[in-house]
mmCIF file of the N, C-alpha and C atoms, coordinates in Angstrom:
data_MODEL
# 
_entry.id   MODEL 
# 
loop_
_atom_site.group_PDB 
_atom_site.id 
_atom_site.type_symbol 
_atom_site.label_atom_id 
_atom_site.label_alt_id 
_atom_site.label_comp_id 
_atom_site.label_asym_id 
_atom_site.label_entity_id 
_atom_site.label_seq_id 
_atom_site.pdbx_PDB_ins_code 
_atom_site.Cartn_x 
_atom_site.Cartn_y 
_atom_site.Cartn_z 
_atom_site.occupancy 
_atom_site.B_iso_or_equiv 
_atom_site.pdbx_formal_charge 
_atom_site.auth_seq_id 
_atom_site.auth_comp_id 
_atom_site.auth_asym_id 
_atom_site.auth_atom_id 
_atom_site.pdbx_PDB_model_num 
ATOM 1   N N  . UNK A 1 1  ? 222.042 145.126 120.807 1.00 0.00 ? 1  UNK A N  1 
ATOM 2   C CA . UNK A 1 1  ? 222.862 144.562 121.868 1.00 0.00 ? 1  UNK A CA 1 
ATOM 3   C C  . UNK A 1 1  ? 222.100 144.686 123.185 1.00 0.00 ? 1  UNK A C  1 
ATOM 4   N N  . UNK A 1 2  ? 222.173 143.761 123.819 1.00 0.00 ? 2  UNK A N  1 
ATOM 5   C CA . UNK A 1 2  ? 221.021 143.636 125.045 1.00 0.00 ? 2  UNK A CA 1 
ATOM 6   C C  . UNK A 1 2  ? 221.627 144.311 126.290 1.00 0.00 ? 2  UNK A C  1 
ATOM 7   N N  . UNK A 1 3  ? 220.794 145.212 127.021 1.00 0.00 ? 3  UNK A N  1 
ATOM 8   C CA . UNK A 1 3  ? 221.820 146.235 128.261 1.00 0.00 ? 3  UNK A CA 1 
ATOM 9   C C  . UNK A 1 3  ? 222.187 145.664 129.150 1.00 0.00 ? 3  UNK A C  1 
ATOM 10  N N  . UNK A 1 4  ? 223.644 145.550 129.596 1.00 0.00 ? 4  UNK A N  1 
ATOM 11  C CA . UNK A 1 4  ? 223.820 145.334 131.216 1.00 0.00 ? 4  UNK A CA 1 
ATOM 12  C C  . UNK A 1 4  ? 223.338 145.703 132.210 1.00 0.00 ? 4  UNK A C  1 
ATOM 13  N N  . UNK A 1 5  ? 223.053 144.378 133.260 1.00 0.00 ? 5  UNK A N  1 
ATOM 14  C CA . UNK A 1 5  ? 222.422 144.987 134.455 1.00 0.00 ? 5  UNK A CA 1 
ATOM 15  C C  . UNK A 1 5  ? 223.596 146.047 135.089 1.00 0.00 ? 5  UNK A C  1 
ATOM 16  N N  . UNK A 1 6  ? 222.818 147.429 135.802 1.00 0.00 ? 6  UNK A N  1 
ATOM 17  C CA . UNK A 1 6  ? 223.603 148.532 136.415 1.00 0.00 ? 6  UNK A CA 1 
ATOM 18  C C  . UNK A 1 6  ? 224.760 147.522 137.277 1.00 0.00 ? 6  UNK A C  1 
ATOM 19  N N  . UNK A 1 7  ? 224.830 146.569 137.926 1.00 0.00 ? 7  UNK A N  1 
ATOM 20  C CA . UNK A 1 7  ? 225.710 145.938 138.445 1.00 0.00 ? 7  UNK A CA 1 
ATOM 21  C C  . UNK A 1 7  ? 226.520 144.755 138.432 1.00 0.00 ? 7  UNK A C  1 
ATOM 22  N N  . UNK A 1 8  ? 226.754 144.839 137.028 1.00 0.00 ? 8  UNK A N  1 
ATOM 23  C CA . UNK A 1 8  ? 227.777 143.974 136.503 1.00 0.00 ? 8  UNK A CA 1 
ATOM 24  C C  . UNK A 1 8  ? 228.853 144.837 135.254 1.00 0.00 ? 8  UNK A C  1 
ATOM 25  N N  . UNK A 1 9  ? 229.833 144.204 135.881 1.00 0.00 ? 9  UNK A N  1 
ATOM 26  C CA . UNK A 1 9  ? 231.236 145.072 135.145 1.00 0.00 ? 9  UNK A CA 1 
ATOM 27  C C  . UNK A 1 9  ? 231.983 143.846 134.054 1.00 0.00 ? 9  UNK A C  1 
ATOM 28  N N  . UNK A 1 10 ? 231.939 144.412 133.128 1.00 0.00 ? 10 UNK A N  1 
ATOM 29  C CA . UNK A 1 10 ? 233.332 143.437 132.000 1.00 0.00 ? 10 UNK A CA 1 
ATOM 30  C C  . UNK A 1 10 ? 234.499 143.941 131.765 1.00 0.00 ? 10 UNK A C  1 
ATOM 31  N N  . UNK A 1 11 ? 235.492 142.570 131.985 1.00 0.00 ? 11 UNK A N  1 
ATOM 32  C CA . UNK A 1 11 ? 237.152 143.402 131.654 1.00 0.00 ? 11 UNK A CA 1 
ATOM 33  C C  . UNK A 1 11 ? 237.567 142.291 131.092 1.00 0.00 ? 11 UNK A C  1 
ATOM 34  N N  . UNK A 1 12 ? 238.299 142.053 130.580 1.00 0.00 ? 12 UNK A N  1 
ATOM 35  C CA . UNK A 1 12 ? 239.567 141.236 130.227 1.00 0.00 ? 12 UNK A CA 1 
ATOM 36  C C  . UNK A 1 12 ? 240.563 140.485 131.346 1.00 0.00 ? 12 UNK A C  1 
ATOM 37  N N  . UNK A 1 13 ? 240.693 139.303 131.160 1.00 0.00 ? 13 UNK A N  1 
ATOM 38  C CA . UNK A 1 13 ? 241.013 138.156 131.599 1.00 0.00 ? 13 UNK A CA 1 
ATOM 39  C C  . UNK A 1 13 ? 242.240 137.532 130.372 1.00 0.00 ? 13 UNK A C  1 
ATOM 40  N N  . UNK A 1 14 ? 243.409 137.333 131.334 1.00 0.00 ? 14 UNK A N  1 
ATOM 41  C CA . UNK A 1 14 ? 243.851 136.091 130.271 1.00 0.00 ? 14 UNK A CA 1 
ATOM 42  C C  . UNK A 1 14 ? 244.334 135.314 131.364 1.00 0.00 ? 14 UNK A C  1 
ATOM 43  N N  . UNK A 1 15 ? 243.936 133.976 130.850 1.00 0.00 ? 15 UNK A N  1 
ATOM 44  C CA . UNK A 1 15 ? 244.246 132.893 130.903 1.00 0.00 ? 15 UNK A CA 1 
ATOM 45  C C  . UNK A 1 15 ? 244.676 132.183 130.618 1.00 0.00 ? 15 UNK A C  1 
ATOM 46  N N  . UNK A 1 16 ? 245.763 130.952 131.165 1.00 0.00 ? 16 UNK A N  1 
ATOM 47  C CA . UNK A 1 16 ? 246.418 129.799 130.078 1.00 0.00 ? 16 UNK A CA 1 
ATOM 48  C C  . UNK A 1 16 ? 245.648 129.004 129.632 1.00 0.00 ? 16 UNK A C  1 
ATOM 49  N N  . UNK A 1 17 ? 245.582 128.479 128.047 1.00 0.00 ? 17 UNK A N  1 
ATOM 50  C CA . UNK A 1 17 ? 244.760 127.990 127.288 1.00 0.00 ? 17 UNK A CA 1 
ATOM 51  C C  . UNK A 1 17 ? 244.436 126.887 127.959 1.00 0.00 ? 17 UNK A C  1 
ATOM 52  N N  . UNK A 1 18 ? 245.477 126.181 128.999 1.00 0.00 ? 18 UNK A N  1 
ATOM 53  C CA . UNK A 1 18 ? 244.706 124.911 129.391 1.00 0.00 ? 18 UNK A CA 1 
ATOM 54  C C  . UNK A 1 18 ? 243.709 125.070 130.751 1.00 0.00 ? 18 UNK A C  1 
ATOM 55  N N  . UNK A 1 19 ? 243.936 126.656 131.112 1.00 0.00 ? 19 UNK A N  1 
ATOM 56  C CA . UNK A 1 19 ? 242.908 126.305 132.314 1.00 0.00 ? 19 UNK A CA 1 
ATOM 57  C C  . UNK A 1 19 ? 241.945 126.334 131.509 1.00 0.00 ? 19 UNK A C  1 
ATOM 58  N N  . UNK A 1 20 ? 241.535 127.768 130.467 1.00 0.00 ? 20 UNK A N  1 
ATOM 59  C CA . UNK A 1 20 ? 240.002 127.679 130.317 1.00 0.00 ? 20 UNK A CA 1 
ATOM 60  C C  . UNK A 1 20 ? 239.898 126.164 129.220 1.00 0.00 ? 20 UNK A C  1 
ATOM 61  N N  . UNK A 1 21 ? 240.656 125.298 129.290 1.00 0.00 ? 21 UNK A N  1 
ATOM 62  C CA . UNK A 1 21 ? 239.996 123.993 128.324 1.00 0.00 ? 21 UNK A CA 1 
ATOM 63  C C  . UNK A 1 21 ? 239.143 123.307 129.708 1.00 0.00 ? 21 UNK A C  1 
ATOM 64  N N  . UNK A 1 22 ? 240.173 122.957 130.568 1.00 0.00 ? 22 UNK A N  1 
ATOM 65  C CA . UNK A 1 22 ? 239.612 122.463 131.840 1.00 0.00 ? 22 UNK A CA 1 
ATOM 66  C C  . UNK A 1 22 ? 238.427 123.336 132.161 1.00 0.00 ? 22 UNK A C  1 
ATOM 67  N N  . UNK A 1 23 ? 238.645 124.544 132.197 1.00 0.00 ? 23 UNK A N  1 
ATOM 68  C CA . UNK A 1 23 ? 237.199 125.312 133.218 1.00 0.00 ? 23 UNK A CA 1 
ATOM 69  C C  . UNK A 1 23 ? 236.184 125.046 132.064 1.00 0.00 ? 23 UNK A C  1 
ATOM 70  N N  . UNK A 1 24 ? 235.761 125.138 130.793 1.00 0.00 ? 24 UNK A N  1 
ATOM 71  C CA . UNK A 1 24 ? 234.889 124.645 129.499 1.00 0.00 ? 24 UNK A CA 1 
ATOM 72  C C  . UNK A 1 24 ? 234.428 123.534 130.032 1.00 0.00 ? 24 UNK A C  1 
ATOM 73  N N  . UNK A 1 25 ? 235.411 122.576 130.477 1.00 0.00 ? 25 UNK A N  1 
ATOM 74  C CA . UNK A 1 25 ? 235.051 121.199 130.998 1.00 0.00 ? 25 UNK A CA 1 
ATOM 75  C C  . UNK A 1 25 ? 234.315 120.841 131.987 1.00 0.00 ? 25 UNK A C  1 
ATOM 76  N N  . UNK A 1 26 ? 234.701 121.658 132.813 1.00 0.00 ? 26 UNK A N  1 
ATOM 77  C CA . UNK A 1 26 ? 233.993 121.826 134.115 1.00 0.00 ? 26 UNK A CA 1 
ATOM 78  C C  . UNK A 1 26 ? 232.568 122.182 134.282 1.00 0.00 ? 26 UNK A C  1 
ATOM 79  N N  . UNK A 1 27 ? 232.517 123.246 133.152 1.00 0.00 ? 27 UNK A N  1 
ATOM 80  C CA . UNK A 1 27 ? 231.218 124.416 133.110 1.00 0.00 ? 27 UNK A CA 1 
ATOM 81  C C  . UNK A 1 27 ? 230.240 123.281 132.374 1.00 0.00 ? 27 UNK A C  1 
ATOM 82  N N  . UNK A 1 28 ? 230.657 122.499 131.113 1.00 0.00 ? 28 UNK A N  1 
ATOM 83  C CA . UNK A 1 28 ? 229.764 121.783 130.709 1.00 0.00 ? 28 UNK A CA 1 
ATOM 84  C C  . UNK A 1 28 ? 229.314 120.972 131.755 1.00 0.00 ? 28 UNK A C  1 
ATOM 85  N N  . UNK A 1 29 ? 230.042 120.101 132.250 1.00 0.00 ? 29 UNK A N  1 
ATOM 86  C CA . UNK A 1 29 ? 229.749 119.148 133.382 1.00 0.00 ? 29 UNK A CA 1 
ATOM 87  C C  . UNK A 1 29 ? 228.558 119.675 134.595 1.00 0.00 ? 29 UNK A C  1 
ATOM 88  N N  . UNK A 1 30 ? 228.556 121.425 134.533 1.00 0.00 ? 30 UNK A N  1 
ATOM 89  C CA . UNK A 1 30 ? 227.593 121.793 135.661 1.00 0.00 ? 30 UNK A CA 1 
ATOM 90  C C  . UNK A 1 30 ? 226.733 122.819 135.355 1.00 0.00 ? 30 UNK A C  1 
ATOM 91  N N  . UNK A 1 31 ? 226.516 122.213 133.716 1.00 0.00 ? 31 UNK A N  1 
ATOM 92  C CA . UNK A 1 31 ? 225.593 123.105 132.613 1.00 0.00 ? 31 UNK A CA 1 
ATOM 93  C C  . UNK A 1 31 ? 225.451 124.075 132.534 1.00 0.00 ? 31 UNK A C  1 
ATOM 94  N N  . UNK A 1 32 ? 226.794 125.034 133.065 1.00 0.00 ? 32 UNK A N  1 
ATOM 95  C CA . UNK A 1 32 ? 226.911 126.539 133.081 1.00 0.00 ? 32 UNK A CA 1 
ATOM 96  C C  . UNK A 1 32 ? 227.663 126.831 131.634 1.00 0.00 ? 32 UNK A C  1 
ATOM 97  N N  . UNK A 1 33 ? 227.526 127.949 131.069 1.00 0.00 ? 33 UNK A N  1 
ATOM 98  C CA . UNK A 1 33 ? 228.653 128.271 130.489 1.00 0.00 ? 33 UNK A CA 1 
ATOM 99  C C  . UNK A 1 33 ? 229.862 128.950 131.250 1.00 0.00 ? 33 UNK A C  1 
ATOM 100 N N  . UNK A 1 34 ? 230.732 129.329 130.221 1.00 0.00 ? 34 UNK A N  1 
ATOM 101 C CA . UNK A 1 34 ? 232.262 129.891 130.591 1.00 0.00 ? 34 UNK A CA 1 
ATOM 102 C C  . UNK A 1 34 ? 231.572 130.630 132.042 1.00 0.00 ? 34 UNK A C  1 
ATOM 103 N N  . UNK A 1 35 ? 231.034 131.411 131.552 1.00 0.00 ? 35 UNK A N  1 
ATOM 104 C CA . UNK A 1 35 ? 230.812 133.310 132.054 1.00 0.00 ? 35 UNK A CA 1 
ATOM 105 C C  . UNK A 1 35 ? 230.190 132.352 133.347 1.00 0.00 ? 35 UNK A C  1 
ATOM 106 N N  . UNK A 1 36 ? 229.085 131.741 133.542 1.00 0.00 ? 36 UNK A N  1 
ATOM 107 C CA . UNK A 1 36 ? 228.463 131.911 134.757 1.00 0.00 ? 36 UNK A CA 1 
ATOM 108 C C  . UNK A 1 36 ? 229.019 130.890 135.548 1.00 0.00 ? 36 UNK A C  1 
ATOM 109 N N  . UNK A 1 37 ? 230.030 129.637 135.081 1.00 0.00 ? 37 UNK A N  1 
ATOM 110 C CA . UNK A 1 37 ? 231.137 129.007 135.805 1.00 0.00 ? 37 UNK A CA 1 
ATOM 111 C C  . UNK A 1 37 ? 232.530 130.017 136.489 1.00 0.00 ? 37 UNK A C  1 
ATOM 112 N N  . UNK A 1 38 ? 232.682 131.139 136.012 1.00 0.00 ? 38 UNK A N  1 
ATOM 113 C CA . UNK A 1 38 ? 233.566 132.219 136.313 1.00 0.00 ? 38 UNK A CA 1 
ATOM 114 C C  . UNK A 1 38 ? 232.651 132.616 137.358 1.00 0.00 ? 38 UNK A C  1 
ATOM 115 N N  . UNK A 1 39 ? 231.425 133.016 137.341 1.00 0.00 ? 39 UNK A N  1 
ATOM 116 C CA . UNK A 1 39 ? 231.021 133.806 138.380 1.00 0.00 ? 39 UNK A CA 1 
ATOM 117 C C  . UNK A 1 39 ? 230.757 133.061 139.566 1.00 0.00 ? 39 UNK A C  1 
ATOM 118 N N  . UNK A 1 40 ? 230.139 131.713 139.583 1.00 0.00 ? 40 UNK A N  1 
ATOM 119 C CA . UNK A 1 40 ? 230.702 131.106 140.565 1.00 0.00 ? 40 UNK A CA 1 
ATOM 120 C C  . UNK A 1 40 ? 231.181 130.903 141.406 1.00 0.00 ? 40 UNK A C  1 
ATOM 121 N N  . UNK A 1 41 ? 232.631 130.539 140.558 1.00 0.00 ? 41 UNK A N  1 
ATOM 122 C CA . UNK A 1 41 ? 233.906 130.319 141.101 1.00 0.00 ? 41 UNK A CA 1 
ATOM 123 C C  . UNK A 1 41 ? 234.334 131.493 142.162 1.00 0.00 ? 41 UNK A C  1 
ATOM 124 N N  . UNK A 1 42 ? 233.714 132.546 141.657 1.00 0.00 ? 42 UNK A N  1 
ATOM 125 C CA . UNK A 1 42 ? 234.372 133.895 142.335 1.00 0.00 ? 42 UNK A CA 1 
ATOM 126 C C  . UNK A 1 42 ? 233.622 134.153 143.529 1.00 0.00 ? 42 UNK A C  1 
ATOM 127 N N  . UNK A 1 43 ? 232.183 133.604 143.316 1.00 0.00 ? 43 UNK A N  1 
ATOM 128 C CA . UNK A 1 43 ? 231.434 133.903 144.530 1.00 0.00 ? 43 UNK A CA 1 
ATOM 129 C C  . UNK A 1 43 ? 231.504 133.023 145.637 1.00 0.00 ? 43 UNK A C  1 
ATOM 130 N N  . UNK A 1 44 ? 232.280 131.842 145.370 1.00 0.00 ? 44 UNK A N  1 
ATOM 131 C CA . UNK A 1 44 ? 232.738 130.834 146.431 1.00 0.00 ? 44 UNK A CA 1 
ATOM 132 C C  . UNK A 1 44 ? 234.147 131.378 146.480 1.00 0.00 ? 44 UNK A C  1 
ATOM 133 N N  . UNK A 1 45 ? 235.469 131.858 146.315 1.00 0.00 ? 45 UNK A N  1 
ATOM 134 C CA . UNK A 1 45 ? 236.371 132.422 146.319 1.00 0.00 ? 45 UNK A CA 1 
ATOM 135 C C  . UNK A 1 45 ? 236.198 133.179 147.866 1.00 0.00 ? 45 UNK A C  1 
ATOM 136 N N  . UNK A 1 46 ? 235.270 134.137 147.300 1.00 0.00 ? 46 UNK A N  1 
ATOM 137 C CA . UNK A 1 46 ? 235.185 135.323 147.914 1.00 0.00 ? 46 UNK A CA 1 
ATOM 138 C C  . UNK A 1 46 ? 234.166 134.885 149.029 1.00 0.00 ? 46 UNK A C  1 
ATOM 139 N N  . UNK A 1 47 ? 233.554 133.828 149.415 1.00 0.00 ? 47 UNK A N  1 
ATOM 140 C CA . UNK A 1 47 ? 232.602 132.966 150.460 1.00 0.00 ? 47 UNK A CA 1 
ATOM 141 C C  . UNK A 1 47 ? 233.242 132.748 151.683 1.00 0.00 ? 47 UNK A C  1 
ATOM 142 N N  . UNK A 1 48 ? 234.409 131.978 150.705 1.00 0.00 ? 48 UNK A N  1 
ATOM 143 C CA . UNK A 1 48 ? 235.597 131.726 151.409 1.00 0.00 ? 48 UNK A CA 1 
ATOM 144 C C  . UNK A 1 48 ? 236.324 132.185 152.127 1.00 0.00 ? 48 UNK A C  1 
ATOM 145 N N  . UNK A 1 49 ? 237.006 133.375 151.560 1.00 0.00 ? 49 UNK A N  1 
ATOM 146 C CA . UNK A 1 49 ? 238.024 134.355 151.995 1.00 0.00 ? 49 UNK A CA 1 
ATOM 147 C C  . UNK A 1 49 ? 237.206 135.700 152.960 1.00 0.00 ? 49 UNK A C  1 
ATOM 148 N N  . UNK A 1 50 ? 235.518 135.055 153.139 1.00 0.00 ? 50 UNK A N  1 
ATOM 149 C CA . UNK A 1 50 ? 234.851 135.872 154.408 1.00 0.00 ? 50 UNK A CA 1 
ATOM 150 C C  . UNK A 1 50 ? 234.607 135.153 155.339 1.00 0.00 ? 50 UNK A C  1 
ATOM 151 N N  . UNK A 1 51 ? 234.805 133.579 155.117 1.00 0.00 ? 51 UNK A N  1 
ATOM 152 C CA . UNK A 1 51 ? 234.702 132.789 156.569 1.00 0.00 ? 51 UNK A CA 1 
ATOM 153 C C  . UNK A 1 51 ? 235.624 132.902 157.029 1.00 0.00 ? 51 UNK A C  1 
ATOM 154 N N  . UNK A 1 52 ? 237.166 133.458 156.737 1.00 0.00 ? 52 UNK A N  1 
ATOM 155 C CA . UNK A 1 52 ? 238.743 132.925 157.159 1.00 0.00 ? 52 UNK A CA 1 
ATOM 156 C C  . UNK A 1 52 ? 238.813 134.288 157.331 1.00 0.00 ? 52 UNK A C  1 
ATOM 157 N N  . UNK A 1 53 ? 238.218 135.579 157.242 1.00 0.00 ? 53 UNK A N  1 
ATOM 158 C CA . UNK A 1 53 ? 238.836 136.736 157.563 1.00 0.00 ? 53 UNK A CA 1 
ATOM 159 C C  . UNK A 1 53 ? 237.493 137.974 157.505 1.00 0.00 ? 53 UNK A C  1 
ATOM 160 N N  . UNK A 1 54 ? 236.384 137.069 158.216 1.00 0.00 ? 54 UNK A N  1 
ATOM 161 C CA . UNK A 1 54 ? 234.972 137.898 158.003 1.00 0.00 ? 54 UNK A CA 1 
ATOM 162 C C  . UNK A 1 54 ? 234.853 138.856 156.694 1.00 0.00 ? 54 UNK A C  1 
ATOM 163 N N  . UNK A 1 55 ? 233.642 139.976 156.963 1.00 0.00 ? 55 UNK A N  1 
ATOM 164 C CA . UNK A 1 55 ? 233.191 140.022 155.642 1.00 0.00 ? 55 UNK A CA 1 
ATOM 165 C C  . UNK A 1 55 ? 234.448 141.698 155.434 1.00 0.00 ? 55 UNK A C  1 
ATOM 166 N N  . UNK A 1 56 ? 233.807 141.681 153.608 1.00 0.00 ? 56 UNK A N  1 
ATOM 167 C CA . UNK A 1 56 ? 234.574 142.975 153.361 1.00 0.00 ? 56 UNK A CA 1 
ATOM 168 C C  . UNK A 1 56 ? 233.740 143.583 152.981 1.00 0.00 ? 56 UNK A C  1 
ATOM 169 N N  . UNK A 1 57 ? 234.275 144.784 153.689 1.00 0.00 ? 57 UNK A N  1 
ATOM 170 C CA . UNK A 1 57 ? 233.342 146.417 153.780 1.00 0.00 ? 57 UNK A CA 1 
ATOM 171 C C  . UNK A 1 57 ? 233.111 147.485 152.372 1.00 0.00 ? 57 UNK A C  1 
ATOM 172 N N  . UNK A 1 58 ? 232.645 147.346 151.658 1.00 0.00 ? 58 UNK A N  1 
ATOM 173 C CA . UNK A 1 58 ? 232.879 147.836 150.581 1.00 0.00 ? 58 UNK A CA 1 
ATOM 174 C C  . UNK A 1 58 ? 232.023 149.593 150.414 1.00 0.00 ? 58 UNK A C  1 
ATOM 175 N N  . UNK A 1 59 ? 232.614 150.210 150.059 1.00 0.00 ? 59 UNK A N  1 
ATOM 176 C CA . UNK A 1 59 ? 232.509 151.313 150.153 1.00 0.00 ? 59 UNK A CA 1 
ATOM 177 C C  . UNK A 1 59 ? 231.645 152.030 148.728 1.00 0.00 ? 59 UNK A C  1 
ATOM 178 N N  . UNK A 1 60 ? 230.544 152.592 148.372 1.00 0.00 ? 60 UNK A N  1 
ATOM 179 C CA . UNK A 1 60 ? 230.230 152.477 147.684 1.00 0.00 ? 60 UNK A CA 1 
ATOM 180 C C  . UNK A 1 60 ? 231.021 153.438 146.808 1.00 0.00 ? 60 UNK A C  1 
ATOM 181 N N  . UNK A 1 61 ? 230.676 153.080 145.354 1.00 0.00 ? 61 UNK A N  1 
ATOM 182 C CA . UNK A 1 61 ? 231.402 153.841 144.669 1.00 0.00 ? 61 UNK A CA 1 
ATOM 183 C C  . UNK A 1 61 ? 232.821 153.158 143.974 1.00 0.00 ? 61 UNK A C  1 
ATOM 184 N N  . UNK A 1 62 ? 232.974 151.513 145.251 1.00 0.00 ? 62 UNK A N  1 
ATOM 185 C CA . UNK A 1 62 ? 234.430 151.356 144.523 1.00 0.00 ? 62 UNK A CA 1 
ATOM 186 C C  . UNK A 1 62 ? 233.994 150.059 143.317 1.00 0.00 ? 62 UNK A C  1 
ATOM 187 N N  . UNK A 1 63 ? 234.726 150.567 142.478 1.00 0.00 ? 63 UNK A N  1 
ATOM 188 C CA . UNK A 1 63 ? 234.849 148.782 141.603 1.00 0.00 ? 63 UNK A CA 1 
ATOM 189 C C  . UNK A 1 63 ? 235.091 147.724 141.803 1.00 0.00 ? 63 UNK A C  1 
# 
């Protein structure tokens, strides 16, 4: 089994079956799979939610 980089975490997600049909859809369309269309998404999320309320301070140590 191949090692995780020290800074990436896995958990569990559920989702309604039709988003991830749509997000599959999506991910093919922008030749990502699932996983790196999720990460993405999150890193424009979170792009976002630092132009509308600057950045967040993260403290080391937290998850």
């Amino acid at each position: 089994m191949p090692r995780k980089k020290l800074d990436e975490l896995a958990f569990t997600l559920r989702v309604y079956r039709e988003s991830v049909q749509k997000l599959d859809y999506i991910a093919g369309a922008n030749g990502r799979s699932r996983n790196s269309e999720i990460n993405q998404a999150i890193k424009q999320y979170i792009a976002r939610y630092e132009r509308e309320n600057g950045p967040i301070e993260r403290a080391e140590g937290d998850g």
